[in-house]
N, C-alpha and C positions, 0 to 999 in steps of 0.2 A: 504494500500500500504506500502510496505518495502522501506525501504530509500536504499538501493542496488538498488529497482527498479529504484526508480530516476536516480542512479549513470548510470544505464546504459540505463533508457529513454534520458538522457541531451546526454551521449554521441554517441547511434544512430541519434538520431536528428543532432546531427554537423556532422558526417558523411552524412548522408542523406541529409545536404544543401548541405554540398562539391558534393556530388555527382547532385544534383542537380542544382547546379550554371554550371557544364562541359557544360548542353546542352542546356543553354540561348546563345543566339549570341552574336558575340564581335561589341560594339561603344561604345562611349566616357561615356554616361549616362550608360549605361546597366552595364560597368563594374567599374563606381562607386561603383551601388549598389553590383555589385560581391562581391569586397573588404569587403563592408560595411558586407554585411550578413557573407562572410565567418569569420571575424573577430569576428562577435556579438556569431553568432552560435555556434562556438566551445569557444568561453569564455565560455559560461553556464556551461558546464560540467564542463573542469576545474574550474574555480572558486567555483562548488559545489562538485567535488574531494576534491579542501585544504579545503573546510570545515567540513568536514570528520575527518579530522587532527589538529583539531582548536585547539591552545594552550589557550584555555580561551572561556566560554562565547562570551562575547564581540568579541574575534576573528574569533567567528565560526557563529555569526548574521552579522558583515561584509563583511564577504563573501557570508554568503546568500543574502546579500542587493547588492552586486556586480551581483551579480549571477542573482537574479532579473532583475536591470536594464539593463545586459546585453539580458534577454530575453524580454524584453521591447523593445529593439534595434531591434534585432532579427524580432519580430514580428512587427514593424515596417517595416523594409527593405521588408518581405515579402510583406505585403500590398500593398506598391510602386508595385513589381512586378504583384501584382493582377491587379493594377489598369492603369497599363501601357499594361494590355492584352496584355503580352509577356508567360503566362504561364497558360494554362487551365485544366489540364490533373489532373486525379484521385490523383497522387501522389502531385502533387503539395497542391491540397485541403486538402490532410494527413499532407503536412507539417506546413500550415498554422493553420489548427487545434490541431497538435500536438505544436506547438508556444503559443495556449491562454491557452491548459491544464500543460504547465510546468511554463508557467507565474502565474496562479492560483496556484499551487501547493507551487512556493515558496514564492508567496505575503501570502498562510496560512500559511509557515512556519516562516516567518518573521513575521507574526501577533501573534500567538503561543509564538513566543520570547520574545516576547515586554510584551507578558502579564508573563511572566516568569518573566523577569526582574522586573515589576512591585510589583510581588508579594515578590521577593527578598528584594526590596528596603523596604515593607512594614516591612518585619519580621525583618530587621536590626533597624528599631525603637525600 
């Protein structure tokens, strides 16, 4: 996979909650979680846009650990929705699973980093 693809997996995926939160119904809990997802879901991409732009190292694994836990959220808030049986339909199941493969993708790229790092830290002895 191309790290472009990421750039534009994270950002269909926010689009695709936005569009997806329109046709849950409005009460008091339901549009918690609105808020909640639409907030998480479109962090991802951004946060992994600036990291694209990272002035350092260090700056471009903190925004993938941003990026991260904001698709940790994400995929949280989704499961609320699963389990509150307010949303059953094909695409919904696309978004949920599209939520654990951009979770995985940047928990390996943040894994990847760390061993970068590591191995930086090694040669500077």
């Amino acid at each position: 996979m191309k790290e472009n693809d990421l750039l534009h997996r994270t950002f269909i995926f926010g689009v695709n909650c936005l569009k997806f939160l329109r046709t849950l119904p409005s009460s008091y809990d339901i549009n918690v979680v609105k808020v909640q997802l639409s907030k998480s879901a479109t962090s991802i991409g951004a946060n992994y846009e600036e990291s694209q732009a990272g002035s350092s190292r260090a700056d471009f694994r903190n925004k993938i650990r941003i990026a991260l836990r904001e698709a940790r959220e994400a995929n949280y808030w989704l499961r609320i929705v699963k389990e509150l049986e307010i949303a059953e339909d094909k695409e919904f199941a696309q978004l949920l699973k599209e939520s654990y493969e951009i979770k995985n993708i940047l928990g390996a790229i943040l894994n990847k980093q760390k061993k970068i790092k590591a191995l930086d830290c090694f040669f500077l002895l």
